[in-house]
C-alpha positions, 0 to 999 in steps of 0.5 A: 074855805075862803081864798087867801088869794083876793083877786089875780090876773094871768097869762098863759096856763091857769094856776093855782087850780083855776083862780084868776082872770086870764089874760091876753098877753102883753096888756098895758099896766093898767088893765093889769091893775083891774084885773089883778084887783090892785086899782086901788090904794092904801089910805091911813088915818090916824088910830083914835079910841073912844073914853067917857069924861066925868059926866059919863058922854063918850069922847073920841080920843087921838092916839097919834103914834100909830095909823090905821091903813085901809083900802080906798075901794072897800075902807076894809081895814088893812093893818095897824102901824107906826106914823114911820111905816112907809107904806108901798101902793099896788099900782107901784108893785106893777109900775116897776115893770112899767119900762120893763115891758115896755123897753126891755122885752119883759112880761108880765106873767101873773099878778094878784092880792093876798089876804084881803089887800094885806099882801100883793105881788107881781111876776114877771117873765124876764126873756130868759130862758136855759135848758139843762140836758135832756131839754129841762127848760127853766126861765127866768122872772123877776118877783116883786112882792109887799105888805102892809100888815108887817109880814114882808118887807118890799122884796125883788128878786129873781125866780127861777121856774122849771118849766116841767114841772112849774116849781118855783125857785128863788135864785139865791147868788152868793157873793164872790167872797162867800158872804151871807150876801145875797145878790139875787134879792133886794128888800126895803123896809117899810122904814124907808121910801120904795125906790123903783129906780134904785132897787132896779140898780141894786138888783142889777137887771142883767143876764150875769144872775140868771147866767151865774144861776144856771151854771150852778143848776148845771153843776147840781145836774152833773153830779150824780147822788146815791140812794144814802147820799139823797136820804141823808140830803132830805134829812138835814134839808127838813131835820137838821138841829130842827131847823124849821119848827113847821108842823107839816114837816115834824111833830112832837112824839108825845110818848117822848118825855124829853118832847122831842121832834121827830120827822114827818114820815110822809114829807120824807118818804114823798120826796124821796119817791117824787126823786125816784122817778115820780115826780115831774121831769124826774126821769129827764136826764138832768135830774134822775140820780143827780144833786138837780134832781133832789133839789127838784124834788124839794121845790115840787113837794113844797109847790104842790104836794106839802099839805096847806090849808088851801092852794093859796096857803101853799102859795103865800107859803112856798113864796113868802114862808116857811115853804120858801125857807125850806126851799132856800135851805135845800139849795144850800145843801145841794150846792154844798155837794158841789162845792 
């Protein structure tokens, strides 16, 4: 099967089975931008159609509402959008680090294209790092990742990484009031103009989002669960009001006339395992029989055991999907345990 991933470079471990070119550290941006397979840009030209006039000759028609974006090295065709569609370069993805590494100790860990040029990101290792006890180590990044095909918006956020198991989390802060609001991500439309500068301010580069986010990994490793309080955890993370209609995670009981979904029992009975002191780090201190350890369980199963398509399904997936909403949610739900 093909890989989602086009191209990707790296430093330090190999991902994702082995793909991508690895990487000295510290490289300037530009080597980057080769080896990742983003040294290139996003063309448009403007959709035309062909027709026959009256005497049977085929004429090219303008459509002028919308344009089709392509890619400069291959002219492979990209996606279909609207003259108001703002499209964001993959040299701008990596630039957005430029003064970051270069200034401010941050380093570039992984960058790469998805889906043929259609989706691109960049990962970046910001200095932080915190251990929980038991030594379970996380470090902070910083994501930046786009589409042009009109899955993503232009979205920055902070990501946390156990370093145990490599499960990646998107840190989620609530703001102060409890509002929807979500300070640890910020994402442009394709409507309006990428800003560098002003998604770096609203994003608040600072120590205050990792610090506030390792309080509450803290909070979660100190508050000890039981076996029903994880099992009723799994339940409303993958099956509460059938939250996520994914049919790695439910299915439909044909036997059941109301056509219901009823759980996947593998998912459930692979989390609760992987809680039960099979999965990675799940015997550190910090996770076994506690509120950190489920949400662990969560982030690893959707990171490296839900079923994909392939390894870069899982990825696009556990980042920018389902696998990150479902992530998201088991958050939620652990933080609620100690509210």
């Amino acid at each position: 099967m093909a890989h989602l991933v086009e191209t990707m470079a790296f430093t330090g471990q190999t991902p994702w089975h082995g793909l991508g070119n690895p990487l000295t550290p510290h490289q300037p941006i530009e080597v980057w931008a080769q080896q990742a397979g983003m040294d290139w840009r996003i063309e448009s030209s403007d959709v035309s159609y062909m027709a026959q006039n009256h005497r049977g000759q085929n004429i090219i028609m303008p459509f002028e509402e919308q344009r089709v974006l392509y890619r400069s090295d291959t002219h492979a065709p990209l996606s279909v959008v609207s003259q108001r569609f703002q499209e964001v370069q993959p040299k701008e993805i990596l630039e957005f680090y430029r003064d970051l590494t270069e200034q401010s100790g941050f380093e570039l860990e992984t960058a790469g294209v998805l889906k043929g040029g259609k989706k691109f990101w960049a990962l970046a290792k910001t200095g932080q790092s915190k251990a929980l006890k038991g030594n379970d180590v996380s470090n902070g990044y910083i994501l930046l990742a786009t589409a042009c095909d009109g899955t993503l918006a232009t979205t920055a956020q902070f990501t946390s990484i156990r370093v145990v198991c490599n499960n990646t989390l998107a840190i989620a802060l609530k703001t102060h009031n409890h509002t929807s609001n979500n300070a640890g991500v910020v994402k442009v439309p394709h409507s309006t103009r990428f800003d560098a500068e002003k998604v770096k301010h609203q994003l608040g580069i600072s120590v205050r989002a990792w610090d506030e986010h390792m309080y509450q990994m803290k909070q979660l490793s100190e508050r000890k669960v039981t076996q029903q309080e994880a099992a009723a955890f799994f339940d409303r993370v993958f099956n509460e009001s059938n939250y996520y209609a994914d049919p790695s995670i439910i299915h439909f009981n044909r036997n059941n006339p109301s056509n219901k979904t009823e759980p996947n029992g593998r998912a459930m009975s692979k989390v609760m395992t992987m809680f039960n002191g099979h999965g990675r780090g799940a015997e550190l201190s910090s996770a076994k029989d506690t509120a950190y350890g489920l949400l662990c369980s969560i982030t690893e199963f959707i990171d490296h055991e839900r079923r994909a398509m392939s390894t870069d399904h899982r990825l696009d997936s556990a980042w920018f999907g389902a696998g990150a909403a479902i992530k998201q949610r088991g958050l939620e739900q652990a933080l609620r345990m100690v509210a």
